[in-house]
Structures are given as C-alpha cells and as structure tokens.
PQR file of N, CA, C, O and H, with PARSE charges and radii, in Angstrom:
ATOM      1  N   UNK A   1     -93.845 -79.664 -41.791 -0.4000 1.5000
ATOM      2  CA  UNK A   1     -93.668 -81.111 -41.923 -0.0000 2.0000
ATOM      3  C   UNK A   1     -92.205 -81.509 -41.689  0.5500 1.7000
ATOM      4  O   UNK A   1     -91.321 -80.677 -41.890 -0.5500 1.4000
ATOM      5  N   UNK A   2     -91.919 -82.746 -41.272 -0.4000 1.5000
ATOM      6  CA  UNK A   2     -90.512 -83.310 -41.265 -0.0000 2.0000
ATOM      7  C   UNK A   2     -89.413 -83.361 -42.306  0.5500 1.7000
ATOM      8  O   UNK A   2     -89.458 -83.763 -43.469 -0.5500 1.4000
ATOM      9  H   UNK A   2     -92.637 -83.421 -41.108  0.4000 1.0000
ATOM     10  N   UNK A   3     -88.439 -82.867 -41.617 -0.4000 1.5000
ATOM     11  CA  UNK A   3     -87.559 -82.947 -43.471 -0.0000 2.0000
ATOM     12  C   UNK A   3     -86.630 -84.132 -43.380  0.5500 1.7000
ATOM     13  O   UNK A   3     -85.566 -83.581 -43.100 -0.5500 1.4000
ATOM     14  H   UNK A   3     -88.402 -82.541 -40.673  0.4000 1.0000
ATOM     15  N   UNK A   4     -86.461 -85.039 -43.426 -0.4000 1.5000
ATOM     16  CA  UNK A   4     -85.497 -85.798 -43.833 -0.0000 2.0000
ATOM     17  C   UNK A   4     -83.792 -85.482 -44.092  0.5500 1.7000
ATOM     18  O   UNK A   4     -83.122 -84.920 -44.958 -0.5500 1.4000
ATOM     19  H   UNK A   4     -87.326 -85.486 -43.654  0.4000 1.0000
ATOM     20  N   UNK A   5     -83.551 -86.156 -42.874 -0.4000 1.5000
ATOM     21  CA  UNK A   5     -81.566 -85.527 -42.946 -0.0000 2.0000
ATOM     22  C   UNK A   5     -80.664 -86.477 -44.138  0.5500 1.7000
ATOM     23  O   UNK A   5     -80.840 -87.672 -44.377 -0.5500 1.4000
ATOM     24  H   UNK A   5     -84.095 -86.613 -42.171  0.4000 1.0000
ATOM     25  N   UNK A   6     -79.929 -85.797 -44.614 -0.4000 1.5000
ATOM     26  CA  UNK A   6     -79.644 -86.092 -45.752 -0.0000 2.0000
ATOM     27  C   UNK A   6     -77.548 -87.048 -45.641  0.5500 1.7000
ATOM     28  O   UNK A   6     -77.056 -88.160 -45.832 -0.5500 1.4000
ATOM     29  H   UNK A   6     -79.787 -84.826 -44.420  0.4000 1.0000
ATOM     30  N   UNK A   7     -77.094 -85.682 -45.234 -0.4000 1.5000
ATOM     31  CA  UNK A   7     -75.702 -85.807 -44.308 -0.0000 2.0000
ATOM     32  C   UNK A   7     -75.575 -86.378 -42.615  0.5500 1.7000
ATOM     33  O   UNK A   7     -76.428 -86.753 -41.810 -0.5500 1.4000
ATOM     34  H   UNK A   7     -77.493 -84.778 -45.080  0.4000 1.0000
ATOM     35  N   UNK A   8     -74.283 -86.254 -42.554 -0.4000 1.5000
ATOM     36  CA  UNK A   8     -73.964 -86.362 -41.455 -0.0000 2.0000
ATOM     37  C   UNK A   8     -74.447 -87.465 -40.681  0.5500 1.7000
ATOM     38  O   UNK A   8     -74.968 -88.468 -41.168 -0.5500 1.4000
ATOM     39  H   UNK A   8     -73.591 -85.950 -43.208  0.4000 1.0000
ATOM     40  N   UNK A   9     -74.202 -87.189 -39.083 -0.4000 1.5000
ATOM     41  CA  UNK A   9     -74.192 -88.941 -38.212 -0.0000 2.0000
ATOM     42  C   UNK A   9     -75.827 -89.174 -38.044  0.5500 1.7000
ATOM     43  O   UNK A   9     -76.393 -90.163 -37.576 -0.5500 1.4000
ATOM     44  H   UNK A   9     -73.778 -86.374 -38.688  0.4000 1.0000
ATOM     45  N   UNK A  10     -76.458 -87.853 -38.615 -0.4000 1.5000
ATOM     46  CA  UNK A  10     -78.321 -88.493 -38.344 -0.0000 2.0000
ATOM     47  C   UNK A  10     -78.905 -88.326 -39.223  0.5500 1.7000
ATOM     48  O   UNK A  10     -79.855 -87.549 -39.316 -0.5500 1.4000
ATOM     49  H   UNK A  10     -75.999 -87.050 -38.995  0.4000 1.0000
ATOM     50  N   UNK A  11     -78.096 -89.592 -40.752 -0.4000 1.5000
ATOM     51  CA  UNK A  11     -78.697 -89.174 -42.031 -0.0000 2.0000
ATOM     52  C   UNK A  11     -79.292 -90.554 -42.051  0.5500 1.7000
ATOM     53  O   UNK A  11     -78.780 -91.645 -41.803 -0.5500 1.4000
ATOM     54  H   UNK A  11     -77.323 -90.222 -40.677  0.4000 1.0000
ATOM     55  N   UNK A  12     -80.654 -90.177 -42.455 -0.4000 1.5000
ATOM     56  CA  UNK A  12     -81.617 -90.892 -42.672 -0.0000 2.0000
ATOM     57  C   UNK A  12     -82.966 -90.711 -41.406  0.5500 1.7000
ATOM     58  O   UNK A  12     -84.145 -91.056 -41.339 -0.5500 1.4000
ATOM     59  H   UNK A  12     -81.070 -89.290 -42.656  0.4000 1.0000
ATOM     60  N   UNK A  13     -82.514 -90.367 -40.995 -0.4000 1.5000
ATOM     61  CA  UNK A  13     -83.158 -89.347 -39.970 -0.0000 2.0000
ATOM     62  C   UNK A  13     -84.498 -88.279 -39.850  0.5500 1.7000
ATOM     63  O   UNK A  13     -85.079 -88.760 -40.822 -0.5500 1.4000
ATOM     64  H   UNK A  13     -81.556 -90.087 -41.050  0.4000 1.0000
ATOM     65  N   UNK A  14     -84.983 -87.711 -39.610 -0.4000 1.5000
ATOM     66  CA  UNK A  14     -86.047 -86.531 -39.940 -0.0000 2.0000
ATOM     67  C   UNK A  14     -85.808 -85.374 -38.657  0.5500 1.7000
ATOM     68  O   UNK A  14     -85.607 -85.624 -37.469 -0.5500 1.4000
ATOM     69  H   UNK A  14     -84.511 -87.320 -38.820  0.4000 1.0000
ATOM     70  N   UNK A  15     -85.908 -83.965 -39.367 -0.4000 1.5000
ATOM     71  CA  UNK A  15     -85.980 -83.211 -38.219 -0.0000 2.0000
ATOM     72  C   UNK A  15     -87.099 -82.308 -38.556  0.5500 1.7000
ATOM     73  O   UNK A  15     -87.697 -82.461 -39.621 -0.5500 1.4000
ATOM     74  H   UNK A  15     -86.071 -83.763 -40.332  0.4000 1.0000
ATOM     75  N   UNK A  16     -87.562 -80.976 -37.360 -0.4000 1.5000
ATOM     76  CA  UNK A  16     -88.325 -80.341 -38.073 -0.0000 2.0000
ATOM     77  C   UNK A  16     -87.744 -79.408 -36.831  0.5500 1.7000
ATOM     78  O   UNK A  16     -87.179 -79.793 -35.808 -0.5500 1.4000
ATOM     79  H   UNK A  16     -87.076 -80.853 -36.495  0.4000 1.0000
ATOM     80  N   UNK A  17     -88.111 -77.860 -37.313 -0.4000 1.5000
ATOM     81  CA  UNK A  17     -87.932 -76.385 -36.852 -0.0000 2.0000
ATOM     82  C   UNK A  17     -89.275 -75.955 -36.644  0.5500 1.7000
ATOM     83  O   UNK A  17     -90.173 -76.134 -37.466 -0.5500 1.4000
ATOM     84  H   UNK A  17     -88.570 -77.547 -38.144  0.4000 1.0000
ATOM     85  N   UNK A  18     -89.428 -75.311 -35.401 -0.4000 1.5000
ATOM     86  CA  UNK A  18     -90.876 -74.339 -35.328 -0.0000 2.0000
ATOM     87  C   UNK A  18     -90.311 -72.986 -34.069  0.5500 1.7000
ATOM     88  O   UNK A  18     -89.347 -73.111 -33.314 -0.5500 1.4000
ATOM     89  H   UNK A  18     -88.698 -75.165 -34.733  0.4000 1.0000
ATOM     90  N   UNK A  19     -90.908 -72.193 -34.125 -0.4000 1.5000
ATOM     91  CA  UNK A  19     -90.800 -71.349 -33.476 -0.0000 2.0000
ATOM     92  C   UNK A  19     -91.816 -71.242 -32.345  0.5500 1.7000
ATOM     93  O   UNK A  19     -93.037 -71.228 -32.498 -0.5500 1.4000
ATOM     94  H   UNK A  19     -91.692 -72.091 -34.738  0.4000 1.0000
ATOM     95  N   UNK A  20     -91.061 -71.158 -31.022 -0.4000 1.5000
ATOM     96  CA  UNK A  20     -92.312 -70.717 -29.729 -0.0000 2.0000
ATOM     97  C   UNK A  20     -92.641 -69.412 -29.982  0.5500 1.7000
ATOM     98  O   UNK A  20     -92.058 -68.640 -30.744 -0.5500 1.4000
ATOM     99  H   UNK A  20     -90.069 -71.169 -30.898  0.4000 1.0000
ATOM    100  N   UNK A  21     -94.044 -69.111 -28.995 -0.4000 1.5000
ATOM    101  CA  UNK A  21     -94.091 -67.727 -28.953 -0.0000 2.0000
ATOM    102  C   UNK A  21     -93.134 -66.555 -28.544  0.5500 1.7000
ATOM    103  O   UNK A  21     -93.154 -65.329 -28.653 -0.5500 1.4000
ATOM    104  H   UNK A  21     -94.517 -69.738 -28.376  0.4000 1.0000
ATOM    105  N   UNK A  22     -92.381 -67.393 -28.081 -0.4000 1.5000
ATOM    106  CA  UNK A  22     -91.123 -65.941 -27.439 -0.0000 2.0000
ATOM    107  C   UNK A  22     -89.919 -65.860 -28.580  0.5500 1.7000
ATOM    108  O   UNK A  22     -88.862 -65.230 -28.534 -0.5500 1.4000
ATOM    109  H   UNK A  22     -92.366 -68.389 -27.993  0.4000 1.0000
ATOM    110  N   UNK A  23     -90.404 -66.643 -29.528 -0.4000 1.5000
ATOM    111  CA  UNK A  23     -89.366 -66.026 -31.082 -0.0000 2.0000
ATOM    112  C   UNK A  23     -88.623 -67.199 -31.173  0.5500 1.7000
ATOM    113  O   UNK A  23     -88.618 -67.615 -32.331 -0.5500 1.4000
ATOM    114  H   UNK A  23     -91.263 -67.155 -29.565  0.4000 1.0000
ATOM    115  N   UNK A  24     -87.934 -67.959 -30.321 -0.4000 1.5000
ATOM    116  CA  UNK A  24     -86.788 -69.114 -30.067 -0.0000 2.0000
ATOM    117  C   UNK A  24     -87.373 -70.137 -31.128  0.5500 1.7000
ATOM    118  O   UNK A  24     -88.537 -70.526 -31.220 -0.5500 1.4000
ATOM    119  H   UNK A  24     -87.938 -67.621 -29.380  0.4000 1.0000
ATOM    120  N   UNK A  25     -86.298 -70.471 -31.890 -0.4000 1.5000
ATOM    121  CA  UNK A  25     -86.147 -71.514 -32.453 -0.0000 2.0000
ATOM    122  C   UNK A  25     -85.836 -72.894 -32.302  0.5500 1.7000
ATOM    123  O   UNK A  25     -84.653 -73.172 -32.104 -0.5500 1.4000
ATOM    124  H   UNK A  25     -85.352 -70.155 -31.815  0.4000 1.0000
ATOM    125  N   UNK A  26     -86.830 -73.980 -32.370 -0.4000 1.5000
ATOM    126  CA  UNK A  26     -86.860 -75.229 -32.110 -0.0000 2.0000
ATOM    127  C   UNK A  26     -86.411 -76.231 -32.771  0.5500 1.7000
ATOM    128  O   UNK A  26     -87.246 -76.606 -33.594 -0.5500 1.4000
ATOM    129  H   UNK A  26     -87.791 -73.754 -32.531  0.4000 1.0000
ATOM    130  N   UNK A  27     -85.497 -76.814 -32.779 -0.4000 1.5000
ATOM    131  CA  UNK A  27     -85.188 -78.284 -33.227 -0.0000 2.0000
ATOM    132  C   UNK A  27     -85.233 -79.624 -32.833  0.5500 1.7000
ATOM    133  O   UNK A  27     -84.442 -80.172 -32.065 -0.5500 1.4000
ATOM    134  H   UNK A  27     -84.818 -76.509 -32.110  0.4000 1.0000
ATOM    135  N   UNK A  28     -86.381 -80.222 -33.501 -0.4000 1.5000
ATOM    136  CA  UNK A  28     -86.507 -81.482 -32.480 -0.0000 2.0000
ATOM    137  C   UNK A  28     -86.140 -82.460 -34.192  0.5500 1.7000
ATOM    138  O   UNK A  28     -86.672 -82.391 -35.300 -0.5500 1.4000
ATOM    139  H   UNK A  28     -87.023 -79.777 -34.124  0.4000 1.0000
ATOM    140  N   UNK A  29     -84.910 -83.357 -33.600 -0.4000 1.5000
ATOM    141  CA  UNK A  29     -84.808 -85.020 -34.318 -0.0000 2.0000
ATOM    142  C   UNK A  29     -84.988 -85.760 -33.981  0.5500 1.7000
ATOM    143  O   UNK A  29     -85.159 -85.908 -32.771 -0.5500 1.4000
ATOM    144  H   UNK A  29     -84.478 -83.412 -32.700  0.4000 1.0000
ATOM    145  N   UNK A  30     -85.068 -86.741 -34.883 -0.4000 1.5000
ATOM    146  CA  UNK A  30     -85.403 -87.749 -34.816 -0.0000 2.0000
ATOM    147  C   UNK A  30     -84.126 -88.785 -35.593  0.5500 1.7000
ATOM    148  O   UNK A  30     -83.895 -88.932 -36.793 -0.5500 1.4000
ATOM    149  H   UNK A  30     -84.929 -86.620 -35.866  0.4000 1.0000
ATOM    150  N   UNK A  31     -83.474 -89.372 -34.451 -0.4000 1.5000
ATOM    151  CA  UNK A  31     -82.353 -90.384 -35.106 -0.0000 2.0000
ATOM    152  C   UNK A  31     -82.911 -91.011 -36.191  0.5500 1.7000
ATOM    153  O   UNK A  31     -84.129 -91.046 -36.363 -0.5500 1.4000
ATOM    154  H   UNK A  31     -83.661 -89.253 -33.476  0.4000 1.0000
ATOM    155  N   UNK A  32     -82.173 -91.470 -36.878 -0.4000 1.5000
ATOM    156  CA  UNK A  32     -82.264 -92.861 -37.965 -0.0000 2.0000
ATOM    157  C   UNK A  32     -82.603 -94.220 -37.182  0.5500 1.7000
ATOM    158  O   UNK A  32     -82.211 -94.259 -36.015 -0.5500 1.4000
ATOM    159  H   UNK A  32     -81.183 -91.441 -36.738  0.4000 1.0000
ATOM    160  N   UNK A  33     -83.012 -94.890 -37.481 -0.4000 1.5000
ATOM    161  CA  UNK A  33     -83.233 -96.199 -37.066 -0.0000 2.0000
ATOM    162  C   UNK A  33     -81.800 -97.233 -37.103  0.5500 1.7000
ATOM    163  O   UNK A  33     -81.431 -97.539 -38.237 -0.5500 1.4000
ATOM    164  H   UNK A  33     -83.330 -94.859 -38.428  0.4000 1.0000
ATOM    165  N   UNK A  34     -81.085 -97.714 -36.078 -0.4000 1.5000
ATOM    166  CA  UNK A  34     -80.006 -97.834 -36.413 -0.0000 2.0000
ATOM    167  C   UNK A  34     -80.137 -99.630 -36.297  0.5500 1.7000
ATOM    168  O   UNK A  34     -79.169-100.339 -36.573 -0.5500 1.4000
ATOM    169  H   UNK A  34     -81.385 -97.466 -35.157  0.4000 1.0000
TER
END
C-alpha cells in the first residue's frame, strides 16, 4: 500500500516500493498536491 511522505520537498505526498522480477527495486511518487 502507499505510504505517505512525511519530510522533505514531497511531503504530503505518497510513495510506494515493489520489486520486479529481476530483483530491482521500484519507486514510484506521487507529488503532493500543490
């Protein structure tokens, strides 16, 4: 599920982490509504 950014320039924000099959780690955000 999405976690909610807390700090920094994309706080208020949500991000989430998943892994592809080839091991690599994913980060997709989502800005704050500005």
């Amino acid at each position: 599920p999405p976690v909610d950014i807390n700090d920094g320039p994309n706080k208020g924000g949500l991000v989430v982490y998943m892994e592809d099959p080839d091991g690599n780690t994913l980060e997709l955000i989502q800005p704050p509504r500005r």
